[in-house]
N, C-alpha and C positions, 0 to 999 in steps of 0.2 A: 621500888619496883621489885616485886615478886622472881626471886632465882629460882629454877627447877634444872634438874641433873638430867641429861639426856642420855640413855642406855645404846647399847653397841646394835641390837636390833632396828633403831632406826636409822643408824647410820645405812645401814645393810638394808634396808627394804628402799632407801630413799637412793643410794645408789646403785643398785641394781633393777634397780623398777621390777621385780620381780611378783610383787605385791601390788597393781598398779592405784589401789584405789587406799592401800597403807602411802607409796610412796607420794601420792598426792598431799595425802594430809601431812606426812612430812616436810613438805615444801610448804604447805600453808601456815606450819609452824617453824618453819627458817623464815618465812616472808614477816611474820609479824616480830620475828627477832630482830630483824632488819631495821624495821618500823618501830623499834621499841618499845614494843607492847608487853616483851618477856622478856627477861634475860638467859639465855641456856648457859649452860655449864657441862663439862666432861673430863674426863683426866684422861692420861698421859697411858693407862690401862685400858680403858675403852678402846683409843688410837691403836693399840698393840692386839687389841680381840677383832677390830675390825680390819687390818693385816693379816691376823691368822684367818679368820672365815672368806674374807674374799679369798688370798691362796688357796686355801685347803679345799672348800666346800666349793667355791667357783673359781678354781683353777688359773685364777691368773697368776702372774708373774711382778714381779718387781716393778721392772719399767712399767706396767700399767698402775700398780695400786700406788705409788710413788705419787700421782700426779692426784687420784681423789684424795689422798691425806692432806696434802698440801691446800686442796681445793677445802675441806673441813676446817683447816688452822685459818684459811682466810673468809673463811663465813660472817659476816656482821651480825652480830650480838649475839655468838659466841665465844664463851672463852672456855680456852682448851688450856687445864691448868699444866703449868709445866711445858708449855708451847715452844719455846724455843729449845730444849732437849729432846722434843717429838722431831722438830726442823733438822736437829745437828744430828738426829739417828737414821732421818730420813736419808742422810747426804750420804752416811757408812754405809747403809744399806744398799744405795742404788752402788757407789760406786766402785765399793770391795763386794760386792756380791756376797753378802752376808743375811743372815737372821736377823730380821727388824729389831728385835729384842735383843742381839751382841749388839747390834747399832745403838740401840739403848743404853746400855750397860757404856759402852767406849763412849757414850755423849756424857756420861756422867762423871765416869774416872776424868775426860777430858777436864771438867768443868771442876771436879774436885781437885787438880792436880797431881790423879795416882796413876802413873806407868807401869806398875805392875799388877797383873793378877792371876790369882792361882783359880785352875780350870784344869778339868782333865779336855777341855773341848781345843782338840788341837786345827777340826778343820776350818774353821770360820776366823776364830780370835787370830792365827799366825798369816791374817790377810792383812792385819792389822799392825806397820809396822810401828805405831808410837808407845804399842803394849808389848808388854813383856810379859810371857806367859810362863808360866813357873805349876810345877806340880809338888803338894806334900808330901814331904820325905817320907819314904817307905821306911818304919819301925822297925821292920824284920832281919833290916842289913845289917 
């Protein structure tokens, strides 16, 4: 069966309906992934571009984008590569109130086993009590 990579704009027109006659066809090509007709494909980058454009561009929040990612990882005959790091960034995100993308990062260190990293970003990562944030020594001293 035929893979094709599915880009962050149709995530975005398929959930916002904003497009009503693009998000149809989006639906008609999740219905035949369903069906096994196609196989889709997407990374763990798309998930993170469709975060940033709902927030930024339509304004939601957290608790709402939270529930369509999740609703994309559990699409049939989708695979969303790197899905359970998408899941374990989803879970920092909602419930430290963090940047989907420090969710990111902390699902990875998690999964590599590194508690420490150096960031000048003190206000999101120190919500984060398993990390340990550490800054580069200043030369000058």
């Amino acid at each position: 069966m035929k893979r094709c990579f599915v880009d962050t704009n149709l995530f975005i027109r398929y959930l916002t309906n904003d497009d009503t006659a693009k998000a149809d066809r989006v639906e008609k090509l999740l219905d035949d992934a369903a069906k096994g007709a196609v196989a889709l494909v997407t990374t763990e980058l798309v998930m993170a571009e469709v975060v940033w454009v709902l927030e930024s561009a339509y304004g939601l929040k957290g608790g709402e984008v939270s529930p369509l990612i999740r609703g994309i990882l559990a699409t049939p005959g989708l695979e969303v590569i790197n899905a359970p790091l998408v899941s374990r960034a989803l879970e920092f995100y909602e419930t430290h109130r963090i940047d989907f993308i420090d969710g990111y990062i902390a699902a990875v260190m998690e999964k590599e086993g590194i508690t420490e990293l150096y960031s000048f970003d003190r206000k999101h990562i120190s919500r984060l009590k398993s990390i340990m944030r550490k800054e580069p020594q200043d030369t000058n001293i």
